[in-house]
N, C-alpha and C positions, 0 to 999 in steps of 0.2 A: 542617484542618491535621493532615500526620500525624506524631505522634512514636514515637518505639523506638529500640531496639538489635537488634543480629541482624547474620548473614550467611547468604548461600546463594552455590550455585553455579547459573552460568548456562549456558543450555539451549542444547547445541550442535548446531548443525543441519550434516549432511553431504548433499553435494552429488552429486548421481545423473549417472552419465556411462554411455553406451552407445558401445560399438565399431562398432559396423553404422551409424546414424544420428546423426547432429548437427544438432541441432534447436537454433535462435533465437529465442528469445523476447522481441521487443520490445513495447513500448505505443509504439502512434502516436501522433504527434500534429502541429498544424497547422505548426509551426517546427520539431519533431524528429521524422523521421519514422526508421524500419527503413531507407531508401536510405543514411542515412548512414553505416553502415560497410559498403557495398553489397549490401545485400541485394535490390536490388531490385525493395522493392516498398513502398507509402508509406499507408498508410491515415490519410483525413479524416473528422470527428475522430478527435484520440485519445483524448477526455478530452469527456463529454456530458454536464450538467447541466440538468434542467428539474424544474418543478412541476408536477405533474398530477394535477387533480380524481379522487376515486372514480366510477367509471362511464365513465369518458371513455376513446377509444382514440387516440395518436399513433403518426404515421410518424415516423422518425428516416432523412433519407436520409443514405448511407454510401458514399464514392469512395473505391473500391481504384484503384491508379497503378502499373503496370508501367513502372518507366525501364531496362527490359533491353533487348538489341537480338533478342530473341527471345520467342517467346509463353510464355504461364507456364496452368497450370490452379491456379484454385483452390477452396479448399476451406474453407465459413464454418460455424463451428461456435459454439454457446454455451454459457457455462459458469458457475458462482460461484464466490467465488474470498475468500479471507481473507487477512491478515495475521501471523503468527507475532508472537511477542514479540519477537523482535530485527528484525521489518518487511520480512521475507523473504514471495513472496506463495506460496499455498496455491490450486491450482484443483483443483474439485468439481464433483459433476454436479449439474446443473440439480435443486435443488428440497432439496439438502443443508443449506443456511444458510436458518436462518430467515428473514432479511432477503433472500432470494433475488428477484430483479424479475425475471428472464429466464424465468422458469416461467407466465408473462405473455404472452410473447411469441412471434414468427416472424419469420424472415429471409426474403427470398427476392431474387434466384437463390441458392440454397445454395451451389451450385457451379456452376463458370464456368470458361470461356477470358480470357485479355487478350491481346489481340496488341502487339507489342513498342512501346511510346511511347504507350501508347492507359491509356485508363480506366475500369473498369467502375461504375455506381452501382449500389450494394442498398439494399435499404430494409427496417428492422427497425419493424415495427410492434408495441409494447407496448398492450394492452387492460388499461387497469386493474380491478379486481371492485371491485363496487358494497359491500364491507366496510367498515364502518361502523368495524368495531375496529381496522384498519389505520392506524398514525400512521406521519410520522416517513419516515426515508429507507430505500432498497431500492437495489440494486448489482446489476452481473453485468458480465462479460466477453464480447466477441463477439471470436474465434480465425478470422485470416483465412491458412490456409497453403498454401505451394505443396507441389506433387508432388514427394515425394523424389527427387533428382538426381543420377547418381552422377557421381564427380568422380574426379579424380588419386590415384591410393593405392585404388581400390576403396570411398572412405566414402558414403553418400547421404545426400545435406543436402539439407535442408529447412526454410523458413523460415517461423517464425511470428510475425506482426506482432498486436496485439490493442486494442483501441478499449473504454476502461469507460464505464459507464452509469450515470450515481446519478439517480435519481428520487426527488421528497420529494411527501409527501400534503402538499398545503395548509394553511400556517398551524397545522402540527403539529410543527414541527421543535423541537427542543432541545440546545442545547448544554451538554454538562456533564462536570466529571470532574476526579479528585482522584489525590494521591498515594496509596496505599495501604502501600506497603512501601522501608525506604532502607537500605541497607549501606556499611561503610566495610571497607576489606580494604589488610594492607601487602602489598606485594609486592617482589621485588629493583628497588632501585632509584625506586620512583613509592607512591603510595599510590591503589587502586582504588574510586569513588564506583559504586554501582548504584541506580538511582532504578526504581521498577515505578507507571507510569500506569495508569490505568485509566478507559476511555471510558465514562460513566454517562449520555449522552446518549443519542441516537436518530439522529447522521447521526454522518458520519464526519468528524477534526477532525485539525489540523495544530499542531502542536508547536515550540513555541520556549524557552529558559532559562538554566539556570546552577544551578551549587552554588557557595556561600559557605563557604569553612571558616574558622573560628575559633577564637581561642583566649583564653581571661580576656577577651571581649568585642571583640577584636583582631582584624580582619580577617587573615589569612595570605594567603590567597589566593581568585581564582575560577576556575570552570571552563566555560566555555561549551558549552552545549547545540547540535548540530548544528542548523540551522534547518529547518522544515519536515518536520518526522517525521508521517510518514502513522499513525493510529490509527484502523479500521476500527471502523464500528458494533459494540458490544458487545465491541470487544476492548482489550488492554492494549500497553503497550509497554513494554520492559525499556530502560532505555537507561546503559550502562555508559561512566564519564569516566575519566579519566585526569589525575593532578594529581601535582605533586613530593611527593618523598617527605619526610616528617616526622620531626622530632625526638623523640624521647617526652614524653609528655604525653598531658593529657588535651583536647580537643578537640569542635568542634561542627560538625555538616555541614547548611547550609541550602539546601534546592530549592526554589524558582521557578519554574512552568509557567504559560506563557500558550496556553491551551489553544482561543483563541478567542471564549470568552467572558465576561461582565460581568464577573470578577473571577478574578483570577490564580489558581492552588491551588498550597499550602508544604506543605512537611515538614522536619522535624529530628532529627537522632540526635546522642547524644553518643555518644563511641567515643577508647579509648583507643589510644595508639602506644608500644609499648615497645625 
């Protein structure tokens, strides 16, 4: 359980745009693929999960699906990839995160034709090393994109669909993780909650909750937690509510995370409103 007082500010992430290229970045998957706002092109899976012994080497086969009425080239690349604190993703090159699986592996065809209505399968074979110290789960992204296109107005677009990878060493997994940091902030109009997770496990874990605020023991209100907040091995999640705004007084703000395992992780601050 964690208690304090305190505020901070949170960490704002600006968004990178290019005039020449416009570039799509989807995660396939088997019910939502990249064709749905037409791109094109549909990659199965989107989303791979398995166990696999030290020593041992799997194929993972992978169908790229051109629904264009034209052939497309493509181009399969792989990469690791993290989470920011506000759950924005982060792609690196192969061998950057420690928990890195694709520094393991090979793709092959790398690169390919599809002709229009047609499918190509690749197949990414992961060699696990015979590491004894290796627990616990590993990640990466495999980038399946077409050849820049150029379109109306002069821009070339290109689209990139991407399929993740989690692999766990056997009967090594953990799940775990607590609040570590909570704020309470007034603002015009609303009173601002900020809760900071922290993944203390070994694989990566999905997020559910609420803040209780209270007053003299008096529920005032709650605030629910978005459902299914992705937290990446080793990393944190910032996640900032929004709740009516307060009377002055003194007050208590209680988190609730169900973070997936055996038992829920709280925090509480008390915090004044003037």
């Amino acid at each position: 359980m964690f208690r304090g007082e305190g505020s901070w500010d949170m960490l704002q992430l600006n968004r990178l745009t290019t005039l020449l290229v416009g570039l799509v970045i989807l995660f396939g998957a088997a019910t939502t693929t990249g064709d749905t706002i037409g791109l094109g092109i549909t990659v199965t899976p989107g989303k791979f999960e398995a166990s696999i012994p030290l020593g041992t080497t799997y194929n993972v086969p992978v169908t790229v699906a051109n629904t264009t009425p034209s052939s497309i080239h493509i181009l399969a690349s792989l990469s690791d990839f993290s989470l920011s604190q506000s759950g924005n993703y982060v792609f690196e090159k192969i061998g950057t995160s420690h928990y890195s699986l694709l520094r393991w592996a090979s793709i092959r065809p790398r690169e390919f034709d599809i002709p229009p209505g047609t499918a190509q399968q690749v197949q990414l074979t992961i060699a696990m090393p015979s590491d004894q110290t290796l627990s616990g789960e590993y990640a990466g992204v495999v980038f399946f994109q077409t050849r820049p296109e150029r379109r109306q107005g002069g821009v070339a677009f290109s689209a990139r669909v991407a399929a993740k990878f989690y692999i766990t060493v056997p009967n090594t997994v953990k799940i775990d993780g607590a609040i570590t940091k909570m704020t309470s902030a007034k603002a015009p109009g609303r009173q601002v909650y900020r809760v900071l997770f922290k993944n203390a496990g070994n694989a990566h874990e999905y997020l559910r909750g609420q803040v209780t605020v209270q007053k003299a023991g008096t529920v005032v209100y709650q605030v629910p937690m978005p459902d299914n907040m992705l937290v990446e091995r080793g990393g944190e999640r910032l996640i900032e509510l929004t709740g009516k705004s307060l009377q002055p007084g003194t007050y208590q703000a209680i988190a609730t995370i169900d973070y997936g395992g055996k038992t829920e992780t709280g925090g509480e601050i008390n915090f004044e409103v003037h």
